[in-house]
N, C-alpha and C positions, 0 to 999 in steps of 0.2 A: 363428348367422349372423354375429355379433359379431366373432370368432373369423375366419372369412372374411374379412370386412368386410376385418378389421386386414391380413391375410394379401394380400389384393387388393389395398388401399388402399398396403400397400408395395411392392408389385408396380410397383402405376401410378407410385407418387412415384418406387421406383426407376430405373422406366422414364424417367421425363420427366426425370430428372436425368443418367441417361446419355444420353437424347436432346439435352440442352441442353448436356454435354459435348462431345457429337460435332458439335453444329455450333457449338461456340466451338472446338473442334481444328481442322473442317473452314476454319473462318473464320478462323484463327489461320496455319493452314500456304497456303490463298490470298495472306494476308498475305505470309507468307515468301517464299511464291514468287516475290511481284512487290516485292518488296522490293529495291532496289539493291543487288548486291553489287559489290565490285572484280571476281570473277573472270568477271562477265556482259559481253557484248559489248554496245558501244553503250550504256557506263550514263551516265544523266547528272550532273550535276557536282553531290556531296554538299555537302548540308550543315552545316554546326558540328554534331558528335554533340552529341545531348542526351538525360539519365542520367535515368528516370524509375524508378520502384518497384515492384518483383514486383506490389504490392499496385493501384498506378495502371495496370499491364497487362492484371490480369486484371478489374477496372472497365470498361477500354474494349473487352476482350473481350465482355465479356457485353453492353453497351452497341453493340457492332456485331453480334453474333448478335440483339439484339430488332429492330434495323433490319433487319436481313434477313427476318427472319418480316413485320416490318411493311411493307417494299416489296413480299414473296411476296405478301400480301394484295390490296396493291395492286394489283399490275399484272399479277396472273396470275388471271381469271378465272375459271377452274376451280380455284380452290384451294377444297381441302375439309378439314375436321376427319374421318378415318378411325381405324378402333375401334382401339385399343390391344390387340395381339395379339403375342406374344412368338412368336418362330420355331418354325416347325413341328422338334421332333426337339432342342430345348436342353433347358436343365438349368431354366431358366426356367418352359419350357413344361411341361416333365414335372413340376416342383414344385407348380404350379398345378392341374395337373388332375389330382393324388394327395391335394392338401388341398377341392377342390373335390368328388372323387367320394366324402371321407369323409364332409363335410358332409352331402351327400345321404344316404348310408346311416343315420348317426345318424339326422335327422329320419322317414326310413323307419321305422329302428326306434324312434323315440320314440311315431310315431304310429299301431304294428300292436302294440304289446306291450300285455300287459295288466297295470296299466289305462296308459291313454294317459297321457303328458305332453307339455306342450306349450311346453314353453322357447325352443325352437329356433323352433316359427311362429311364436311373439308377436313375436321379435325379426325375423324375416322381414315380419310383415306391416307391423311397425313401420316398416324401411326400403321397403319397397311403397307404404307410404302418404306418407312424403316423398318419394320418387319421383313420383306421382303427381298431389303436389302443384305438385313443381316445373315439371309441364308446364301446369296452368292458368294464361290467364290471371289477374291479381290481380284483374281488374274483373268474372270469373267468381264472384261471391259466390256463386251458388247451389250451383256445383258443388263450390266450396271446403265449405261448410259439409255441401253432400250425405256427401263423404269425409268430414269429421271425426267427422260422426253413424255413420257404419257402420262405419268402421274406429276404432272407439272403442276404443282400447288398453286402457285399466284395465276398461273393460265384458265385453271379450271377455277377460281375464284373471279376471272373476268365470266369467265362463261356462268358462270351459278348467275350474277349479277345480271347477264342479259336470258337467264333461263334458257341458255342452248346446254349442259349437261348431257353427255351422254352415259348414263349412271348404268345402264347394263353392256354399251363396250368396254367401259372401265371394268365393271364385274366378271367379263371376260378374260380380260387379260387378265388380272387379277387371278380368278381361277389356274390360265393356259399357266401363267409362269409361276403358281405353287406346284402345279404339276410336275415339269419340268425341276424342280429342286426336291420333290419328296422323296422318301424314303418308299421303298417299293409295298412296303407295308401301309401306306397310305394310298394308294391307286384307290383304292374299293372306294374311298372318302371323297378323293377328287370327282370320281365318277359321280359320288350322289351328288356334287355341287353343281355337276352340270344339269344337270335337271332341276334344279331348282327355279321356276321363272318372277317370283316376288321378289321385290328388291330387299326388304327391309330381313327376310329369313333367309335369304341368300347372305347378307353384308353379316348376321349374326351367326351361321353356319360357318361361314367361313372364317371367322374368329374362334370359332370352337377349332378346328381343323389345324391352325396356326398355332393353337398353346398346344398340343400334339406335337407337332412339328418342330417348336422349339424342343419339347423333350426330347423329339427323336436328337436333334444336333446336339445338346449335351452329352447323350449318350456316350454318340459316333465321336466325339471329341473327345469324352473320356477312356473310351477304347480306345483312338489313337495316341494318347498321351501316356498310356498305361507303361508301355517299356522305356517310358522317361523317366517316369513319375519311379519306377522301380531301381532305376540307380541313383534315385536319392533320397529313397526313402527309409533305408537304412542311418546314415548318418544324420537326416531330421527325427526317426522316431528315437534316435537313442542321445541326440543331443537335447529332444525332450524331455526324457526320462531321465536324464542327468538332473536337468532344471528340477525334477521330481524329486529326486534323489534330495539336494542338496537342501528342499523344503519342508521335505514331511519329511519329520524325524520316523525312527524305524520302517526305512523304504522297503528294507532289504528283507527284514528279519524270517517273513514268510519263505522266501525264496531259498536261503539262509538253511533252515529248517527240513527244508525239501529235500535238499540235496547231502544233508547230513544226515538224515534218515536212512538215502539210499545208500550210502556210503555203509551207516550201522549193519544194515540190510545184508547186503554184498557179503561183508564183512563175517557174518554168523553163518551165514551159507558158505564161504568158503571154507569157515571153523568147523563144520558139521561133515564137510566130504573131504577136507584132508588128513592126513594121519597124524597123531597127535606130534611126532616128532617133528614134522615139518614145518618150517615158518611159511606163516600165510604171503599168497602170494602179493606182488604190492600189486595197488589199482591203479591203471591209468583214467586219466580224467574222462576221458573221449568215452571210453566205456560204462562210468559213472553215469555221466552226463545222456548218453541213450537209455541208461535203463530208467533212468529217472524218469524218463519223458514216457518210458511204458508203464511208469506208475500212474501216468496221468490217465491214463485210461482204466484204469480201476480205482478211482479217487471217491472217496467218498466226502462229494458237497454238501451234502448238510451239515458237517461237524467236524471239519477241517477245514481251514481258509488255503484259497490256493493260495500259491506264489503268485508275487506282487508282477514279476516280468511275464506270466503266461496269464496273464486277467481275464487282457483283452480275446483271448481264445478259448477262456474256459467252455463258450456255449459249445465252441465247435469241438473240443476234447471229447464232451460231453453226448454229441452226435455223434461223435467216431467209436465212442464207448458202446452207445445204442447198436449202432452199424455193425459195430467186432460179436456183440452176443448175439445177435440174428443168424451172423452165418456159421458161427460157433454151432449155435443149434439146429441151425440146417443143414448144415455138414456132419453134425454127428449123426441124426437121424438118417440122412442119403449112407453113411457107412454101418450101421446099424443092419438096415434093408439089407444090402449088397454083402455083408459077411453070414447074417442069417441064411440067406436065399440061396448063398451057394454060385455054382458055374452057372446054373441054370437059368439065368439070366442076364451072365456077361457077357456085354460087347450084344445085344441086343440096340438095332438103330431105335433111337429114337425114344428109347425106355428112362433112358436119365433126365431127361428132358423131361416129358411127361408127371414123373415122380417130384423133381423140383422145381415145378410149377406146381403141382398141387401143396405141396408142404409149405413152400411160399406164399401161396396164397392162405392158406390158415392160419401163419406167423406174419400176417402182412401187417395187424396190430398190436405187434405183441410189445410195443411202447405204447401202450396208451393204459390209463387206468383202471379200465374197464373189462381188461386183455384177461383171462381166466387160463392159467398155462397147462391146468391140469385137465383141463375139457378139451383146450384144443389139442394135446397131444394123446389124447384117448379118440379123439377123432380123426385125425391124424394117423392112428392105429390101423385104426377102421377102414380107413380110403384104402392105406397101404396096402391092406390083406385083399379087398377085392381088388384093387389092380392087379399086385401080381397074381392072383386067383384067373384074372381073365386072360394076363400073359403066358400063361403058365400053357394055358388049355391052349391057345391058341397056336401055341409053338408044340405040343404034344406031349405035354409034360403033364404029370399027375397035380390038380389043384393043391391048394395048401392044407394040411392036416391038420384039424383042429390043437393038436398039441405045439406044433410051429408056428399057427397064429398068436396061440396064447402067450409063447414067447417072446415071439416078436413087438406083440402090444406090449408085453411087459416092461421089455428093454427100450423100447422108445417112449415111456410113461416114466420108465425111471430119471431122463437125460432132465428131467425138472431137480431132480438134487443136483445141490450143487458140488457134491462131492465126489459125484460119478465119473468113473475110469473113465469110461469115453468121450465124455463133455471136455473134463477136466485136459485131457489128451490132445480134442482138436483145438479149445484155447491156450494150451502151450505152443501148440503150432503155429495158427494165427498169431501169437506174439511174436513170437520165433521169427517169422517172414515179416511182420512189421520193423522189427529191430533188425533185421540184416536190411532193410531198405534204407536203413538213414548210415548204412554204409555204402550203398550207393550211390551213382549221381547222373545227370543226364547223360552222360561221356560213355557210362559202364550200363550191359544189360542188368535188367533187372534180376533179382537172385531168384535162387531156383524154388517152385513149390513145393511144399513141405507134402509128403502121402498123404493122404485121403480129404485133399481140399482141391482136386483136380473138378469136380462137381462145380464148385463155386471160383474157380479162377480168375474170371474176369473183375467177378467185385471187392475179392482178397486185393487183387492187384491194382485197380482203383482205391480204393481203401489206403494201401501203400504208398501209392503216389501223393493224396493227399496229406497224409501224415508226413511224409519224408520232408513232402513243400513247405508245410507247417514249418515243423520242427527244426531244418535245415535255416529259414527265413528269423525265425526267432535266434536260433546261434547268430547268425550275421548281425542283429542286430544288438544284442545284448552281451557278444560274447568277453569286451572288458569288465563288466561286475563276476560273469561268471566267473574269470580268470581268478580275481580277485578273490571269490567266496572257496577257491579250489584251493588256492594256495594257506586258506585257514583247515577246510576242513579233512587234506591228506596230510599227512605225516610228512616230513623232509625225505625218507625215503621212500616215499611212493610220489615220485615226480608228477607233478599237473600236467604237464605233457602241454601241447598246443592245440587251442581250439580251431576245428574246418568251421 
C-alpha cells in the first residue's frame, strides 16, 4: 500500500501544483488583461514604469492566487473542498487505476496463496488506522485508545506471523467506528459496507468510503472556521493587494477610471435637472461610491476592463446582472397583464402564482445563447390570453376580446426593446432597491419595495442581500485606496466624506 500511498500521494501533490499553477496563470493573464496598454482605447494616464524581478512577480503571483482562494472562501457560501479526481479518459487517470488495480491483485494474491502473507494489510491497516484517527475528536479518549488497542500494529504483525488474523473482526470494527464518525450523509455507504462479505472489496470499498469522508471533514472544518477566517480576512486580502499595489505598476489606474466616470456621470445629470443658476450640488463620496457599484451591473465586459479591486467578483456582478434582467422582465410583463386585465382579476387567490410560474418558466433560459426573446415573449402572449380567458370564465366574467388580446400580446412583445416605458421603469426600480440596500445593514430592516415588484419580492430581496454583502465586504476591504482615489477625483469642495 506504501507503494500506492507514494504513487497517489504524487498524483495529488502533482495535481494541486498544476492546480495552483493554473490559477496563478488564470490570475496572472486577468492581470494582463486589465492591465493598461497604449494600444487599449480609453487608457488612463501611465505611470513612471517601474522594473521589478522575475522572482518579485512570481511572489505576488502566488500571493494574489492565496487571496483569491481566501475571498472564494469568503464570500461564496457554497464553496466546498470536492475529491481530487483526474479526468475521465487522461493519461493521469489511466495511470492511476492500472497502479491501483495492481495493488489490489497483489493483496488478493498475497492473501489466497498458500501460506498467506500479509505485507500488503499490515501497511493497509496501518494507514486505516491513522485515517481513523484523524476523524476523532482529540477529547474522544475512549475511542482513541479503543483504535489503538485493536488495531495494534506489532500485535497483529505477531499474529499474521503465526497466521491467527482475524482480518474480518478487524473489517468490522473498522466499519462500526467510520460509522459512528460519518457524516449523516454517508449512512447509506456505511450500510453497503456491511454487507460486503470478501475481504479484499470490502478493505477497497472502504477506502473509497474514507477519501469521502475526509472530504466531508474539510468541509465541516471549513464551515466552522468561516467566522474566523472572516475577521481576518479583510486585512490579509488588502494587505495582499497592497503587495499588489506596490508591484505591478498601474494597479489602480482601472479602478481610478471607474470611479471617475461616475463621478462625470453624476455630475451631467445633476447639470441637466438643475436650473442654470444654481451651483451643482457637491457629491459625497458614499454616494459616489454606490452608484458606482450600480454601474457594475450594467458593465459592459467585453470592451471595458473592470476595475482592478472588483476582479475577483467580476463573474459574480456579472450573475447578478443576468439575475436583475430576468426579474426586470418578469415583473414588467406580471404588470403588463394586471394593468391590461383590469379589477377583474385583482386579489384573485392564487392567479399570481400561476401567471409567474408560467412566464418563469419560458424566461428560465433566457441567458443562454440559443434563448430567442422574441418567440418566447410571443409565446408568452399566447399562455397569458388563455389563462386569463379561462380565469376570466371561470369567475363569470366575459372572455378576452380579441382586440384586448391583440393588445396585450402586443405590449408584452414590445418589453424586448430595450427602450420601453415599462421595462425601462421596473429596471429603475430594481436598481432603486438595490442601491437603497447598501444603505442598509443587518442592524436596520430591509428598505421598502419599490410598486410593481411585490410579484417578485422574494428574489429582488435576495438579490439585494447578495449585492449589499458583495459590495459592503469589498468597501471593508479596499476602503484605504478608495479613500485615496476620492480625495483625487472630487473637488476640495465636495468633501470625500468617510467610508462604512
Amino acid at each position: 500500500m506504501q507503494k500506492e500511498n507514494d504513487q497517489v500521494g504524487g498524483d495529488e501533490e502533482s495535481k494541486e501544483e498544476r492546480t495552483q499553477h493554473a490559477t496563478e496563470g488564470t490570475v496572472s493573464k486577468r492581470i494582463r488583461e486589465n492591465t493598461p496598454s497604449p494600444q487599449r482605447g480609453n487608457t488612463p494616464q501611465a505611470s513612471p514604469p517601474k522594473f521589478v524581478s522575475v522572482e518579485e512577480l512570481m511572489e505576488t503571483a502566488k500571493g494574489v492566487s492565496n487571496m483569491v482562494l481566501a475571498h472564494e472562501i469568503i464570500v461564496n457560501s457554497d464553496f466546498q473542498v470536492k475529491p481530487a479526481a483526474p479526468p475521465e479518459g487522461s493519461l493521469e487517470h489511466k495511470v492511476k487505476e492500472i497502479m491501483h488495480k495492481a495493488f489490489w491483485e497483489c493483496l488478493e494474491a498475497q492473501l489466497t496463496d498458500e501460506p498467506q502473507t500479509y505485507g500488503h494489510l499490515i501497511k493497509l491497516l496501518a494507514e486505516i488506522k491513522e485515517t481513523l484517527l484523524s476523524f476523532v475528536m482529540p477529547l474522544n479518549v475512549r475511542l482513541r485508545t479503543q483504535i489503538e488497542e485493536v488495531l495494534d500494529l506489532p500485535l497483529i504483525q505477531q499474529q499474521a506471523e503465526k497466521g491467527a488474523v482475524d482480518i474480518g473482526q478487524l473489517s468490522q470494527f473498522i466499519v462500526m467506528t467510520m460509522g459512528s464518525q460519518c457524516a449523516p450523509c454517508r449512512d447509506e455507504d456505511i450500510r453497503k459496507l456491511k454487507e460486503i462479505t470478501e475481504i479484499v472489496p470490502l478493505l477497497k470499498a472502504i477506502f473509497s468510503v474514507m477519501d469521502l469522508m475526509k472530504v466531508d471533514m474539510a468541509n465541516f472544518a471549513l464551515t466552522s472556521l468561516r467566522p474566523h477566517l472572516m475577521q481576518q480576512s479583510v486585512e490579509y486580502e488588502r494587505s495582499k493587494f497592497q503587495e499588489f499595489v506596490e508591484k505591478q505598476p498601474n494597479a489602480l489606474d482601472f479602478t481610478e477610471k471607474w470611479l471617475e466616470d461616475t463621478v462625470r456621470s453624476l455630475r451631467e445629470t445633476d447639470g441637466s435637472t438643475a436650473a442654470s443658476s444654481d451651483p451643482p450640488a457637491p457629491l459625497s463620496a458614499v454616494n459616489v461610491h454606490n452608484k458606482a457599484y450600480i454601474r457594475l451591473l450594467k458593465w459592459d465586459h467585453a470592451s471595458d476592463p473592470f476595475p482592478e479591486t472588483i476582479l475577483m467578483d467580476q463573474v459574480r456582478f456579472q450573475e447578478m446582472y443576468l439575475e436583475a434582467e430576468r426579474l426586470v422582465l418578469l415583473s414588467s410583463v406580471l404588470l403588463i397583464i394586471y394593468t391590461t386585465t383590469g379589477e377583474a382579476i385583482s386579489g384573485l387567490p392564487g392567479l399570481m402564482d400561476t401567471l409567474k410560474n408560467t412566464v418563469s418558466a419560458l424566461l428560465a433560459d433566457m441567458n443562454t445563447p440559443s434563448f430567442d426573446a422574441e418567440e418566447a415573449l410571443a409565446t408568452i402572449g399566447e399562455r397569458m390570453c388563455v389563462e386569463l380567458s379561462k380565469c376570466l370564465s371561470q369567475h363569470g366574467y366575459s372572455p378576452y376580446a380579441p382586440d384586448r388580446r391583440s393588445i396585450l400580446k402586443g405590449q408584452i412583445s414590445a418589453t424586448i426593446l430595450p427602450g420601453n416605458t415599462i421595462r425601462k421603469l421596473m429596471e429603475s426600480r430594481v436598481q432603486n432597491y438595490l442601491l437603497a440596500s447598501l444603505d442598509s445593514n443587518q442592524h436596520n430592516a430591509p428598505p421598502p419595495l419599490p410598486g410593481g415588484l411585490a410579484p417578485v419580492s422574494k428574489e429582488v430581496k435576495e438579490l439585494g442581500v447578495r449585492f449589499s454583502r458583495l459590495v459592503n465586504f469589498n468597501k471593508l476591504v479596499f476602503s484605504p485606496f478608495y479613500q485615496k482615489i476620492f480625495s483625487k477625483v472630487l473637488t476640495s469642495e465636495e468633501s470625500p466624506g468617510a467610508e462604512t
